[in-house]
N, C-alpha and C positions, 0 to 999 in steps of 0.2 A: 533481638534479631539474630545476633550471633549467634547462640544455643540451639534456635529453630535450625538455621540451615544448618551449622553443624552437626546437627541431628537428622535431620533430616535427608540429607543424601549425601553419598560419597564420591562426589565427584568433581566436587573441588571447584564447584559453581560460586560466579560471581555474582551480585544480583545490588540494585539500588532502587531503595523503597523511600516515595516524599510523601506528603501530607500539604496541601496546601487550603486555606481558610481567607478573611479577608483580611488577617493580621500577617500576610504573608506565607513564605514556604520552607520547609525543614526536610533534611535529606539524613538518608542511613545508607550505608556500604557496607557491604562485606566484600571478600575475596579480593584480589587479585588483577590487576589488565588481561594478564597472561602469565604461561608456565615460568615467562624466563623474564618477566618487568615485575618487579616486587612492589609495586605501584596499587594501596587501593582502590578501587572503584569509590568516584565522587559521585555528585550533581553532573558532571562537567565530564565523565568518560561517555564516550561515542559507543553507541551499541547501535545495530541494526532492528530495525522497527519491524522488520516485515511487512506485513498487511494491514498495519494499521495504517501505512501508507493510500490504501483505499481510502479512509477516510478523506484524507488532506484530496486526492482524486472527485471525492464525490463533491465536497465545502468548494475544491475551484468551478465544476460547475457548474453550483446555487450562487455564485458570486458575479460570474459571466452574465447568468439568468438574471440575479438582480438587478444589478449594479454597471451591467453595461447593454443589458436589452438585446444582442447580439444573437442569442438564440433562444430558444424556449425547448422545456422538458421534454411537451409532447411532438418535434420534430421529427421527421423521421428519419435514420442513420442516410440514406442516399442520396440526401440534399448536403452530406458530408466526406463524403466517399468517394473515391474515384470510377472514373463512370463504366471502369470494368468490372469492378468487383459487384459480386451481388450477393445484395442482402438475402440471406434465407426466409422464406416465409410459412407461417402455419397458415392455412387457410385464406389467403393474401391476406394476412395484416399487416402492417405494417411496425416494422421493429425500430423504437425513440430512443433516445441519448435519457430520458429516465425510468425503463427497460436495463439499461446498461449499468444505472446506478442503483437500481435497484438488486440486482440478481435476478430479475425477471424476465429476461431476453430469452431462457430456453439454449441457453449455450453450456457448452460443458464446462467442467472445471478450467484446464486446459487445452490450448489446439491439438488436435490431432497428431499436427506434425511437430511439435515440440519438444526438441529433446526427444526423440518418438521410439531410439534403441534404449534407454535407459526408461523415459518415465514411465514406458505400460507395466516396468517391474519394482516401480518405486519404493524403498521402504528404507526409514529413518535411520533404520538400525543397520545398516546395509556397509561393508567395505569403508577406509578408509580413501582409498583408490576409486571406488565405485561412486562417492559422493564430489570428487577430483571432475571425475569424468561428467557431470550433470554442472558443476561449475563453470566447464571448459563450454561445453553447449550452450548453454543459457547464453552465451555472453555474445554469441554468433546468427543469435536467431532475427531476422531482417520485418524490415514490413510488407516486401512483396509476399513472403511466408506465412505472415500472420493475416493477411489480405487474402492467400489463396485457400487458409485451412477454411476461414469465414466465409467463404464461396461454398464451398463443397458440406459445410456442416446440415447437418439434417436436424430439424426443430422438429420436436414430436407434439408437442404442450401448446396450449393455447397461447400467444405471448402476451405478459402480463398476469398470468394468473397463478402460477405458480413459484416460488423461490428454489432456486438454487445457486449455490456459489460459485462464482464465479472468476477466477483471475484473468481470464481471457475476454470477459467482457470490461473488465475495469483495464483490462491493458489497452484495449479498443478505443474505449472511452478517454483516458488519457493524451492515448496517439490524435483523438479526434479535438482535443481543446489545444495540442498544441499546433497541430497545422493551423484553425482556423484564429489562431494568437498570432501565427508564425512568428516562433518563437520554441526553445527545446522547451520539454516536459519540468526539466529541472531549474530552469530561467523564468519557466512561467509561476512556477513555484513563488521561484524569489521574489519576484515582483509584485506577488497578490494576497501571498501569507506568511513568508518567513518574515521580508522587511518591516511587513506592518504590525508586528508581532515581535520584533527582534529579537528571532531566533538564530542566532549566530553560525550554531555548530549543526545544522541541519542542510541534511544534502542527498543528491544521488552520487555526486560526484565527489569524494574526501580530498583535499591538500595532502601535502607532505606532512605536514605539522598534525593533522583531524588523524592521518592513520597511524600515527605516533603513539595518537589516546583514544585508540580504537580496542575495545577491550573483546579480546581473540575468539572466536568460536572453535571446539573441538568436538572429533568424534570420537569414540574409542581409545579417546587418551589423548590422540594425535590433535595438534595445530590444522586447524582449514583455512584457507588463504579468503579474502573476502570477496564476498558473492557481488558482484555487479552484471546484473541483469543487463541484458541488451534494452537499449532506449524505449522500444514497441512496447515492451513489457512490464519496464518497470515503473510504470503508474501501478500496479496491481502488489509492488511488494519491494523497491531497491532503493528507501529510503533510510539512510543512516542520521541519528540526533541523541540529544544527551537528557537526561533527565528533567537539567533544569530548562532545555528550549521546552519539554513537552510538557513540561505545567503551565509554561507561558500556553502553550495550545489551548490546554484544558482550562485554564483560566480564563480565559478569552470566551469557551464555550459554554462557561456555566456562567458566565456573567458576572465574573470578578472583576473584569479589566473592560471597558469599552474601547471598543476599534468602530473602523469601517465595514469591517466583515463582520458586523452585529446581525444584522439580516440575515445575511447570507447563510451566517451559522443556527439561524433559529430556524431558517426553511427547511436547512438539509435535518433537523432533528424530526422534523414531522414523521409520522407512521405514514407511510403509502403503501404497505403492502404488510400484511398479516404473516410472520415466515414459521410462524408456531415457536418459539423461543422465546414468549412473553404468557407472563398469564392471563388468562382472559379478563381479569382487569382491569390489565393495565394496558389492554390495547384501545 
Protein backbone atom coordinates (compact mmCIF):
# COMPACT_ATOMS: atom_id res chain seq x y z
CA UNK A 1 0.00 0.00 0.00
CA UNK A 2 2.85 2.17 0.66
CA UNK A 3 4.29 2.26 -2.93
CA UNK A 4 0.66 2.72 -4.43
CA UNK A 5 -0.01 5.99 -2.62
CA UNK A 6 3.32 6.96 -2.86
CA UNK A 7 3.07 6.66 -6.43
CA UNK A 8 0.33 7.72 -6.82
CA UNK A 9 -0.20 11.28 -5.60
CA UNK A 10 1.85 13.94 -4.22
CA UNK A 11 0.13 15.25 -1.76
CA UNK A 12 1.15 13.84 1.22
CA UNK A 13 -2.34 12.14 1.70
CA UNK A 14 -3.17 10.01 4.61
CA UNK A 15 -5.47 7.18 3.89
CA UNK A 16 -6.49 3.82 6.13
CA UNK A 17 -7.41 0.62 4.19
CA UNK A 18 -9.30 -2.71 6.70
CA UNK A 19 -10.42 -5.88 5.46
CA UNK A 20 -12.83 -7.44 7.48
CA UNK A 21 -13.98 -11.39 7.18
CA UNK A 22 -15.61 -13.69 9.92
CA UNK A 23 -12.01 -14.44 11.38
CA UNK A 24 -12.12 -10.71 12.32
CA UNK A 25 -10.46 -7.26 11.13
CA UNK A 26 -7.01 -6.07 9.79
CA UNK A 27 -5.95 -2.48 9.28
CA UNK A 28 -3.08 -0.51 6.96
CA UNK A 29 -2.08 3.18 7.32
CA UNK A 30 -0.03 5.20 5.63
CA UNK A 31 0.66 8.94 6.17
CA UNK A 32 0.65 11.10 8.70
CA UNK A 33 -2.45 12.80 11.33
CA UNK A 34 -1.22 15.99 10.06
CA UNK A 35 1.69 18.40 8.76
CA UNK A 36 2.99 19.08 12.23
CA UNK A 37 1.92 15.24 14.56
CA UNK A 38 4.32 12.65 13.13
CA UNK A 39 1.69 10.32 14.18
CA UNK A 40 0.53 7.40 11.68
CA UNK A 41 -2.84 7.01 10.80
CA UNK A 42 -4.34 3.68 12.67
CA UNK A 43 -7.76 1.89 12.92
CA UNK A 44 -8.21 4.31 15.61
CA UNK A 45 -7.54 7.93 13.75
CA UNK A 46 -10.80 10.09 13.44
CA UNK A 47 -11.38 11.11 9.87
CA UNK A 48 -14.59 12.88 8.76
CA UNK A 49 -17.12 10.46 6.80
CA UNK A 50 -19.06 12.94 5.02
CA UNK A 51 -22.03 11.56 3.49
CA UNK A 52 -21.78 8.56 4.35
CA UNK A 53 -23.29 9.93 7.18
CA UNK A 54 -26.61 9.59 5.02
CA UNK A 55 -26.46 6.30 5.39
CA UNK A 56 -26.50 5.99 9.40
CA UNK A 57 -29.62 8.87 8.58
CA UNK A 58 -31.54 6.55 6.41
CA UNK A 59 -30.64 2.85 8.99
CA UNK A 60 -32.27 5.47 12.12
CA UNK A 61 -35.24 5.78 10.13
CA UNK A 62 -35.79 1.79 9.18
CA UNK A 63 -35.09 1.33 12.85
CA UNK A 64 -37.87 3.91 14.15
CA UNK A 65 -40.17 2.18 11.33
CA UNK A 66 -39.38 -1.11 12.57
CA UNK A 67 -38.56 -1.38 15.74
CA UNK A 68 -40.67 1.22 17.39
CA UNK A 69 -43.81 1.49 15.05
CA UNK A 70 -43.73 5.44 15.55
CA UNK A 71 -43.97 6.24 11.98
CA UNK A 72 -44.25 4.65 8.72
CA UNK A 73 -42.15 5.32 5.15
CA UNK A 74 -45.20 6.32 3.34
CA UNK A 75 -46.33 9.33 5.84
CA UNK A 76 -46.39 12.41 4.59
CA UNK A 77 -43.58 15.27 5.71
CA UNK A 78 -46.68 17.66 7.27
CA UNK A 79 -47.96 15.34 9.86
CA UNK A 80 -44.10 16.32 10.82
CA UNK A 81 -43.63 19.71 10.26
CA UNK A 82 -44.50 22.72 11.55
CA UNK A 83 -47.80 24.03 10.65
CA UNK A 84 -46.33 26.93 8.85
CA UNK A 85 -44.07 25.51 6.69
CA UNK A 86 -45.34 24.09 3.47
CA UNK A 87 -44.52 21.21 1.92
CA UNK A 88 -43.95 21.85 -1.90
CA UNK A 89 -46.02 19.83 -4.12
CA UNK A 90 -46.11 18.38 -7.84
CA UNK A 91 -49.33 17.89 -8.85
CA UNK A 92 -50.76 17.71 -5.12
CA UNK A 93 -48.96 14.70 -3.95
CA UNK A 94 -47.99 14.24 -1.40
CA UNK A 95 -44.11 14.36 -0.28
CA UNK A 96 -43.10 11.03 2.58
CA UNK A 97 -40.13 10.60 5.02
CA UNK A 98 -39.12 7.61 2.21
CA UNK A 99 -39.09 10.29 -0.65
CA UNK A 100 -36.46 11.91 1.66
CA UNK A 101 -34.50 8.73 2.14
CA UNK A 102 -34.74 7.89 -1.00
CA UNK A 103 -33.56 11.02 -3.10
CA UNK A 104 -36.79 11.12 -4.61
CA UNK A 105 -38.45 14.06 -3.01
CA UNK A 106 -37.46 16.41 -6.25
CA UNK A 107 -35.50 18.69 -4.04
CA UNK A 108 -32.22 20.02 -4.99
CA UNK A 109 -28.93 19.14 -3.90
CA UNK A 110 -28.73 22.09 -1.47
CA UNK A 111 -31.15 24.93 -0.19
CA UNK A 112 -31.31 27.64 -1.98
CA UNK A 113 -30.33 29.82 0.75
CA UNK A 114 -27.37 28.06 1.97
CA UNK A 115 -24.36 29.32 2.25
CA UNK A 116 -25.94 31.10 -0.95
CA UNK A 117 -22.89 33.95 -1.53
CA UNK A 118 -20.31 31.16 -1.76
CA UNK A 119 -22.23 27.88 -2.81
CA UNK A 120 -23.64 29.12 -6.37
CA UNK A 121 -19.76 29.39 -7.18
CA UNK A 122 -18.76 26.28 -5.47
CA UNK A 123 -15.57 24.63 -6.62
CA UNK A 124 -13.06 22.24 -4.56
CA UNK A 125 -10.14 23.63 -5.99
CA UNK A 126 -11.23 27.14 -4.98
CA UNK A 127 -8.99 29.65 -2.31
CA UNK A 128 -7.65 28.69 0.81
CA UNK A 129 -9.73 31.64 2.29
CA UNK A 130 -12.65 30.80 0.12
CA UNK A 131 -13.19 27.29 1.65
CA UNK A 132 -12.57 29.25 5.48
CA UNK A 133 -15.55 31.24 4.39
CA UNK A 134 -18.00 28.16 3.42
CA UNK A 135 -16.83 26.52 6.89
CA UNK A 136 -17.62 29.81 8.82
CA UNK A 137 -21.52 29.61 6.94
CA UNK A 138 -22.18 26.18 7.19
CA UNK A 139 -21.92 26.27 10.85
CA UNK A 140 -24.71 29.34 11.24
CA UNK A 141 -27.21 27.95 9.09
CA UNK A 142 -30.64 27.55 11.38
CA UNK A 143 -33.89 25.57 10.97
CA UNK A 144 -36.18 28.56 10.47
CA UNK A 145 -33.77 28.80 7.21
CA UNK A 146 -33.88 25.46 6.27
CA UNK A 147 -37.81 25.39 6.91
CA UNK A 148 -38.14 28.79 4.78
CA UNK A 149 -35.90 27.61 1.55
CA UNK A 150 -38.43 24.17 1.69
CA UNK A 151 -41.34 26.44 1.58
CA UNK A 152 -40.40 28.36 -1.44
CA UNK A 153 -38.71 25.43 -3.43
CA UNK A 154 -40.32 24.55 -6.57
CA UNK A 155 -40.69 20.61 -7.54
CA UNK A 156 -40.67 20.24 -11.16
CA UNK A 157 -40.64 15.99 -11.14
CA UNK A 158 -43.36 13.80 -10.30
CA UNK A 159 -42.33 13.01 -6.61
CA UNK A 160 -41.22 9.59 -6.34
CA UNK A 161 -40.13 9.08 -9.57
CA UNK A 162 -37.16 10.34 -10.19
CA UNK A 163 -33.62 10.22 -8.24
CA UNK A 164 -31.67 12.90 -7.38
CA UNK A 165 -29.27 13.73 -4.69
CA UNK A 166 -29.89 15.23 -2.24
CA UNK A 167 -28.25 16.59 1.15
CA UNK A 168 -31.03 18.94 1.91
CA UNK A 169 -33.43 16.30 1.79
CA UNK A 170 -31.39 13.98 4.17
CA UNK A 171 -30.68 17.12 6.39
CA UNK A 172 -34.60 17.44 6.53
CA UNK A 173 -34.98 14.16 7.21
CA UNK A 174 -32.62 13.92 10.00
CA UNK A 175 -34.01 17.26 11.68
CA UNK A 176 -37.52 15.29 11.29
CA UNK A 177 -36.33 11.93 13.52
CA UNK A 178 -34.85 14.04 15.83
CA UNK A 179 -37.81 16.34 16.98
CA UNK A 180 -40.07 13.48 16.83
CA UNK A 181 -37.23 11.51 19.35
CA UNK A 182 -36.81 14.69 20.96
CA UNK A 183 -33.77 14.30 21.26
CA UNK A 184 -30.38 16.10 19.22
CA UNK A 185 -29.50 14.32 15.75
CA UNK A 186 -26.18 13.19 17.49
CA UNK A 187 -27.89 11.71 20.95
CA UNK A 188 -30.26 9.92 18.75
CA UNK A 189 -27.40 8.53 16.94
CA UNK A 190 -26.00 7.24 20.19
CA UNK A 191 -28.66 5.70 21.48
CA UNK A 192 -29.93 3.55 18.34
CA UNK A 193 -26.55 2.78 16.62
CA UNK A 194 -23.35 3.71 17.96
CA UNK A 195 -24.13 2.13 21.65
CA UNK A 196 -25.47 -0.79 20.13
CA UNK A 197 -22.70 -1.42 17.95
CA UNK A 198 -20.00 0.02 20.23
CA UNK A 199 -18.77 2.51 18.32
CA UNK A 200 -16.83 4.55 20.51
CA UNK A 201 -15.00 7.26 18.52
CA UNK A 202 -17.99 8.19 16.44
CA UNK A 203 -19.80 11.50 16.54
CA UNK A 204 -20.99 14.91 15.19
CA UNK A 205 -19.59 16.43 18.07
CA UNK A 206 -15.46 15.57 18.86
CA UNK A 207 -14.07 15.84 22.65
CA UNK A 208 -10.83 17.32 23.43
CA UNK A 209 -9.04 14.03 23.26
CA UNK A 210 -11.27 12.70 19.52
CA UNK A 211 -9.83 16.11 18.01
CA UNK A 212 -6.25 15.28 19.23
CA UNK A 213 -6.63 12.15 16.81
CA UNK A 214 -8.44 13.71 14.32
CA UNK A 215 -6.32 13.39 11.20
CA UNK A 216 -6.17 17.15 9.53
CA UNK A 217 -7.91 18.01 6.14
CA UNK A 218 -5.96 20.33 3.69
CA UNK A 219 -6.30 22.46 0.83
CA UNK A 220 -3.60 23.63 -1.29
CA UNK A 221 -1.13 22.62 1.18
CA UNK A 222 -2.73 24.57 3.93
CA UNK A 223 -4.46 22.99 7.37
CA UNK A 224 -8.49 23.49 7.36
CA UNK A 225 -9.97 23.70 10.64
CA UNK A 226 -12.84 21.04 11.03
CA UNK A 227 -15.99 21.33 9.34
CA UNK A 228 -18.91 21.17 11.78
CA UNK A 229 -22.07 21.65 10.03
CA UNK A 230 -24.82 23.37 11.83
CA UNK A 231 -27.26 20.80 13.62
CA UNK A 232 -30.40 21.13 10.56
CA UNK A 233 -27.84 19.88 8.30
CA UNK A 234 -25.65 17.62 9.44
CA UNK A 235 -27.76 14.44 9.22
CA UNK A 236 -26.70 14.77 5.29
CA UNK A 237 -22.67 14.87 6.04
CA UNK A 238 -21.11 16.18 9.84
CA UNK A 239 -20.29 12.89 10.99
CA UNK A 240 -16.63 12.19 12.24
CA UNK A 241 -15.52 7.97 13.16
CA UNK A 242 -12.45 5.97 12.84
CA UNK A 243 -11.89 3.06 10.87
CA UNK A 244 -12.31 0.52 13.24
CA UNK A 245 -15.97 1.98 14.63
CA UNK A 246 -16.82 1.75 10.68
CA UNK A 247 -16.22 -1.92 10.20
CA UNK A 248 -18.10 -2.59 13.30
CA UNK A 249 -20.88 -0.62 11.07
CA UNK A 250 -20.25 -2.66 8.17
CA UNK A 251 -20.13 -5.72 10.03
CA UNK A 252 -23.16 -5.50 11.57
CA UNK A 253 -24.54 -4.76 7.85
CA UNK A 254 -23.48 -7.60 6.10
CA UNK A 255 -24.29 -9.86 8.80
CA UNK A 256 -21.09 -10.61 10.48
CA UNK A 257 -22.18 -9.45 13.94
CA UNK A 258 -25.98 -9.76 15.17
CA UNK A 259 -27.64 -6.68 16.77
CA UNK A 260 -31.04 -5.33 17.24
CA UNK A 261 -30.77 -3.26 14.26
CA UNK A 262 -30.66 -6.66 12.27
CA UNK A 263 -33.99 -5.60 10.62
CA UNK A 264 -33.67 -2.46 10.40
CA UNK A 265 -30.46 -2.86 8.35
CA UNK A 266 -31.85 -5.33 6.02
CA UNK A 267 -35.00 -3.13 5.12
CA UNK A 268 -32.95 0.02 4.60
CA UNK A 269 -30.82 -2.30 1.94
CA UNK A 270 -33.90 -3.09 -0.24
CA UNK A 271 -33.86 -1.31 -3.94
CA UNK A 272 -36.96 1.21 -3.86
CA UNK A 273 -36.17 3.17 -6.41
CA UNK A 274 -34.07 2.30 -9.67
CA UNK A 275 -31.27 5.61 -9.79
CA UNK A 276 -29.55 4.00 -12.93
CA UNK A 277 -26.09 3.30 -11.10
CA UNK A 278 -26.69 -0.53 -10.89
CA UNK A 279 -26.76 -2.81 -13.80
CA UNK A 280 -29.77 -3.98 -14.95
CA UNK A 281 -29.23 -7.21 -13.17
CA UNK A 282 -28.83 -6.46 -10.46
CA UNK A 283 -31.71 -4.32 -9.89
Amino acid sequence: MEDFVSNSNSTNAAVVLGYVDPNGMQFYGYGNVSGSVNTTVNQNTIFGIGSITKVFTTILLSDIVVNDGLIKLDDPLQKYLPSDVMVPKYDAQNMTLENLATHTAGLPEFPDNFCKDHMDNFDVNRTTEYRMKIIECTQKYSPSELYQSFSNTLITTEVGSKFGYSSFGTGLLGNILAIKSNMSYDDLLEKRIYSVLGMVNTSITLTDEQKSNLAVGHINGDELPTWNLAPVIAPSGGTYSTANDMFKFVSANIGLIKTKLDIAMQESHLIRHYNGFLGPNNV
